[in-house]
C-alpha positions in Angstrom: 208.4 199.6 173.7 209.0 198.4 170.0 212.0 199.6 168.8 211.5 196.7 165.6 213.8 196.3 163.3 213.2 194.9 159.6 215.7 193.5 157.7 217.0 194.6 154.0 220.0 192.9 152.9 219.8 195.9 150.0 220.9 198.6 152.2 223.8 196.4 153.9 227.2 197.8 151.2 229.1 194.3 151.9 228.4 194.3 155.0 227.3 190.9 157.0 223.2 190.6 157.9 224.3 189.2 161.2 226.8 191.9 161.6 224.6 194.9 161.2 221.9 192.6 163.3 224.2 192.6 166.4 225.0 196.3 165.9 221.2 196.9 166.0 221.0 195.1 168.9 224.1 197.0 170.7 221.8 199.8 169.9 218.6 198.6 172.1 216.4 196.9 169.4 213.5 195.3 170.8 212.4 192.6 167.8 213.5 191.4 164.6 212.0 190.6 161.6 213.9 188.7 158.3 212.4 189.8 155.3 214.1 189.4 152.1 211.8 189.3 149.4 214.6 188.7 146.6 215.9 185.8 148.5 215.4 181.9 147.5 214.0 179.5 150.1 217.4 178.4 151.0 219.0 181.0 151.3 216.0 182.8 153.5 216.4 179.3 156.0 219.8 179.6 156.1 219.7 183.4 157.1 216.7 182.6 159.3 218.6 180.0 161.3 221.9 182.5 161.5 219.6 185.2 163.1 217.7 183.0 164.7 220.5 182.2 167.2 221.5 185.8 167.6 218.3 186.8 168.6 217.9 184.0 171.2 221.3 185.2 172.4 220.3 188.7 173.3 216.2 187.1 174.2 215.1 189.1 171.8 211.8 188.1 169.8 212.6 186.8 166.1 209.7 186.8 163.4 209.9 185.9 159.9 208.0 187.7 157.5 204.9 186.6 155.2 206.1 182.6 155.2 204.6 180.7 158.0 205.5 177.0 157.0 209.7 178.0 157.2 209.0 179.6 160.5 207.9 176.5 162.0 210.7 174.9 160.2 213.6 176.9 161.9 211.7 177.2 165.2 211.4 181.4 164.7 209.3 182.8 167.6 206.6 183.7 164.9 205.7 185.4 161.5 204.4 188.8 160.2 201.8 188.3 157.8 199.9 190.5 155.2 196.3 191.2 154.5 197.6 189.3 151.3 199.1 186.6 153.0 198.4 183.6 155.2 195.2 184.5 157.0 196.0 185.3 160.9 194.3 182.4 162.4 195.7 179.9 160.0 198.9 181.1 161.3 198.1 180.6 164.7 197.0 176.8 163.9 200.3 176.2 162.2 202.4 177.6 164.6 200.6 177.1 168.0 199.5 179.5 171.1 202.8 180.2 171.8 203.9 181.7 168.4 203.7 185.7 167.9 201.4 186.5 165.2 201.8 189.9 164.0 199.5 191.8 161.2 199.8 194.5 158.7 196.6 196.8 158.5 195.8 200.0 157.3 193.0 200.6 158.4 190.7 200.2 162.0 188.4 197.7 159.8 191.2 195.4 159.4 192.9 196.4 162.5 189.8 194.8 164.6 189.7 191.7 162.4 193.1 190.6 163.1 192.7 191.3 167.0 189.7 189.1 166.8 191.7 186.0 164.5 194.2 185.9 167.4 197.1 188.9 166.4 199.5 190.0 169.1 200.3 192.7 167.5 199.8 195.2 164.2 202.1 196.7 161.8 200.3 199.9 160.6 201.4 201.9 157.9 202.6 203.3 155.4 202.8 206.7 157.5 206.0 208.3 154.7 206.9 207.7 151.1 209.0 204.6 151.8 211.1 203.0 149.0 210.8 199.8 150.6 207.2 199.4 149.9 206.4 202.4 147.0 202.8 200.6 146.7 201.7 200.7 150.5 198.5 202.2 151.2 199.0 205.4 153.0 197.7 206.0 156.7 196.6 209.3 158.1 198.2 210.1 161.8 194.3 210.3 162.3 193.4 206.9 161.3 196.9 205.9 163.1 195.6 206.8 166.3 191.8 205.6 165.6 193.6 201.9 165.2 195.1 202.4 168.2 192.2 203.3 170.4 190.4 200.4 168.8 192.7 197.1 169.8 193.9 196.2 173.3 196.9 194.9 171.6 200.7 196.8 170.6 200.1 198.8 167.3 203.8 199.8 165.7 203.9 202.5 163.0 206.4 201.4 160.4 206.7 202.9 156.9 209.4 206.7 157.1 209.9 206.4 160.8 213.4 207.2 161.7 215.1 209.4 164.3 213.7 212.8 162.7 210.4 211.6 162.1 209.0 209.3 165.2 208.2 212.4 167.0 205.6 212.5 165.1 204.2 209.8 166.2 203.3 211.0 170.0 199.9 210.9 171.1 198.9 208.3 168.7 199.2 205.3 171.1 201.3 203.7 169.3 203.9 201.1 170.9 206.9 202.1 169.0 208.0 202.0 165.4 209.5 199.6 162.9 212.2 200.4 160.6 214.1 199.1 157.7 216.6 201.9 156.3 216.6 203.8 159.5 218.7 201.3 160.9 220.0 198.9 157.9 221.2 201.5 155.6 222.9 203.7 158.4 226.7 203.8 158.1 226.5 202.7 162.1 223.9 200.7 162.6 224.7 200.7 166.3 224.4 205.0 166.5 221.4 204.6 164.3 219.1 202.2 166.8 220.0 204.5 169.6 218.8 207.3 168.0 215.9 206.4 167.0 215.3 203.9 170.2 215.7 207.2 172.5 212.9 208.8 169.9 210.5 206.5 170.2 210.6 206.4 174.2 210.0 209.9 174.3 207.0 209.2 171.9 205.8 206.0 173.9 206.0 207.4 177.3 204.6 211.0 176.0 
């Protein structure tokens, strides 16, 4: 079960990126993802290598998002990439079998496709309004769960999914849910992941 969580250094109020990591993962996270679009290469390595070592502490999978070269550079466990990004089985060449290639899709179309270039898994979404991405494409529960039925590998809904809103998620196949405010702009980031880790295993085993 995916219980994913994105980072947003936005959301954080002075707090420490590593600090509200850990508390995520006191909370059961399952996979981390650095994203920080505002960031300058440096300063995304430098983050990337901070988290990097957390994550390996608690042996929990870390990706980077969209940028494929820096994720071989730190030695992340793989990268998240767009339909508007570096193609899925260019990925895979640059970072090897062994990396975790994950997709965005919208759609079962695209879904297939980036099963077939080598994905281990999909991001699919938007499913809410999400201030994090105002310009995602929408996706229908419907076409959720038609994505799902069409790929033998994990699909995670991301885009609004927090404690009050995963349960809407059941029946859909999905193989839990990835957040960025749920957990990042909590006050307790800890109190936040459990909540919404104990809502998505009702959902997954449903």
């Amino acid at each position: 079960m995916f219980c994913y969580a994105v980072t947003d250094r936005a959301w954080l109020r002075g707090r420490t990126l590593a600090s509200c990591v850990e508390d995520a993962f006191a909370g059961g996270a399952t996979f981390i993802q650095l994203r920080e679009k505002k960031a300058s290469v440096e300063e995304t390595e430098k983050l990337a290598l901070e988290l990097k070592d957390i994550c390996a502490t608690h042996h929990v999978p870390f990706v980077l998002d969209d940028d494929v070269e820096l994720a071989k550079k730190v030695g992340a466990d793989g990268v998240h990439v767009g339909q508007e990004d570096l193609a899925c089985s260019k990925a895979r060449e640059i970072l090897g079998e062994d990396a975790i290639i994950g997709v965005s899709a919208q759609t079962v179309d695209e879904a297939v496709a980036a099963w077939k270039a080598g994905a281990d898994y999909l991001g699919v979404g938007a499913l809410h309004p999400t201030p994090t991405k105002p310009d995602a494409v929408d996706v229908t529960y419907e076409e959720l769960t038609r994505i799902c039925a069409a790929v033998p590998i994990p699909v995670i809904g991301i885009g609004g999914v927090d404690a009050t809103t995963a349960h809407e998620l059941e029946g859909t196949g999905v193989a839990g849910g990835a957040v960025v405010s749920a957990i990042f702009a909590a006050d307790d980031c800890r109190t936040a992941t459990e909540k919404l880790k104990a809502e998505l295993q009702k959902v997954v085993s449903a």
